[in-house]
LOPATOR-993708 format. One line per 3 residues: number of its first residue (from 1); their letters; for each residue z, y, x of N, C-alpha, C. Coordinates in pm, whole numbers, plus 50000, padded with zeros to 5 digits. Layout:
residues N
NUM) a) Z Y X Z Y X Z Y X; ...
***
This chain:
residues 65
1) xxx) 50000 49882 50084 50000 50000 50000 50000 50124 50088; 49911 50228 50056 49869 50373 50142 49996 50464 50086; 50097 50512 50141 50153 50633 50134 50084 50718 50081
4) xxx) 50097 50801 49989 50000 50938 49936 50064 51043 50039; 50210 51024 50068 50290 51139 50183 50231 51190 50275; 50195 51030 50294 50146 51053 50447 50014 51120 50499
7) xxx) 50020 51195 50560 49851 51261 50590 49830 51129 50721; 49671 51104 50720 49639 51056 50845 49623 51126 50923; 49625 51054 51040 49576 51131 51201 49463 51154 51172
10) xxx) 49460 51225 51307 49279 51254 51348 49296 51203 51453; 49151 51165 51539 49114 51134 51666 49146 51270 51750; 49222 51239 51839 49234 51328 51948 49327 51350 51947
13) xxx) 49465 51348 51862 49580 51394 51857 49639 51363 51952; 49616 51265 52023 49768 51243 52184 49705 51325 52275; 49564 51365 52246 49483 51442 52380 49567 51620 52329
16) xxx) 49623 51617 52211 49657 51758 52159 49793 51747 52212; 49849 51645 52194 50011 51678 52251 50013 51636 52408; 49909 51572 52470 49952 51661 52589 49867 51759 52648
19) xxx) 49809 51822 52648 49777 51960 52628 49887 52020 52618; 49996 52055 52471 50155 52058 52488 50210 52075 52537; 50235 51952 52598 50320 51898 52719 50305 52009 52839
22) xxx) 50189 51967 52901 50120 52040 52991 50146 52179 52992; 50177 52261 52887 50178 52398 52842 50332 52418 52824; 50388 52344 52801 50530 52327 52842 50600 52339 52972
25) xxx) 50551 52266 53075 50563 52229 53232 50542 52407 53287; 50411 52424 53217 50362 52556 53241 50475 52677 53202; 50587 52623 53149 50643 52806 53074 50795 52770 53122
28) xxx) 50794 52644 53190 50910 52584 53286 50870 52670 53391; 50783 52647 53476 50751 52752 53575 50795 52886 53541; 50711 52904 53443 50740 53057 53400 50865 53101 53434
31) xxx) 50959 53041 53363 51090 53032 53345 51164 53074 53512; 51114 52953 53595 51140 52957 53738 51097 53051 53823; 50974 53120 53751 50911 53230 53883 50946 53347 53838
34) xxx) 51035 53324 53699 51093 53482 53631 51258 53467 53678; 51285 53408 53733 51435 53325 53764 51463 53432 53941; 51316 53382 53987 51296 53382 54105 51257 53539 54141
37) xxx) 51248 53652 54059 51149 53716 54025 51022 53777 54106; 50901 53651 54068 50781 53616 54143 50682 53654 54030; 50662 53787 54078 50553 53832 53901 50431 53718 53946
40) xxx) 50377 53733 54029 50248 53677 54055 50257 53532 53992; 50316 53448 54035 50380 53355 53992 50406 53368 53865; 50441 53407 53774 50455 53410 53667 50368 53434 53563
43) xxx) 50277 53565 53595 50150 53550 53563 50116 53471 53530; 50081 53402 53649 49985 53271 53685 50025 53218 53551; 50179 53112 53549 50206 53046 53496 50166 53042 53311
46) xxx) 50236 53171 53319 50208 53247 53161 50059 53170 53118; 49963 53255 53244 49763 53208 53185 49766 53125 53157; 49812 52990 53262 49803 52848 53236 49850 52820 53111
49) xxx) 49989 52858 53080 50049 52789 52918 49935 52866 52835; 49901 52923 52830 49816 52968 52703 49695 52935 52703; 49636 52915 52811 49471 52820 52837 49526 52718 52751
52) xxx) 49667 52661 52773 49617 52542 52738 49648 52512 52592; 49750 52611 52556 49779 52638 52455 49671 52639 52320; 49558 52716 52387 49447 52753 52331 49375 52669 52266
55) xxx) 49356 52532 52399 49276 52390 52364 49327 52341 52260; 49478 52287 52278 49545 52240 52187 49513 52299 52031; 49510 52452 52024 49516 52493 51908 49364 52471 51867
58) xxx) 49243 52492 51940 49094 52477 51924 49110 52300 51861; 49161 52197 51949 49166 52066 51946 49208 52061 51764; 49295 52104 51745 49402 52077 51648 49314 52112 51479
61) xxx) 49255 52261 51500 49168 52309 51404 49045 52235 51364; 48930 52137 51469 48863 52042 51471 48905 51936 51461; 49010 51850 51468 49098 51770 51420 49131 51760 51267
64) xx) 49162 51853 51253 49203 51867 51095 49081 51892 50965; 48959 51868 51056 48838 52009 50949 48758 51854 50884
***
């Protein structure tokens, strides 16, 4: 018997959470080079979480359509 609750997946969803992940690691840095206070470094870090942030959210919208 199908759950009506339940929504299905889409293809790609573990490729969306780590993307995530990844963008997570990324704002850990952040965290560390704002700790440290290393603008450059932080920068950096910031771009990265949100590049990837981005995919995830691009991934997620084609996922769902």
């Amino acid at each position: 018997m199908i759950d009506k609750k339940r929504r299905p997946t889409f293809a790609g969803a573990a490729d969306l959470v780590a993307h995530a992940k990844v963008a997570a690691r990324h704002l850990e840095d952040l965290c560390a080079a704002c700790t440290n206070g290393d603008k450059g470094a932080a920068r950096a870090a910031l771009r990265q979480a949100i590049s990837e942030l981005e995919v995830a959210r691009t991934m997620l919208r084609t996922g769902l359509e």
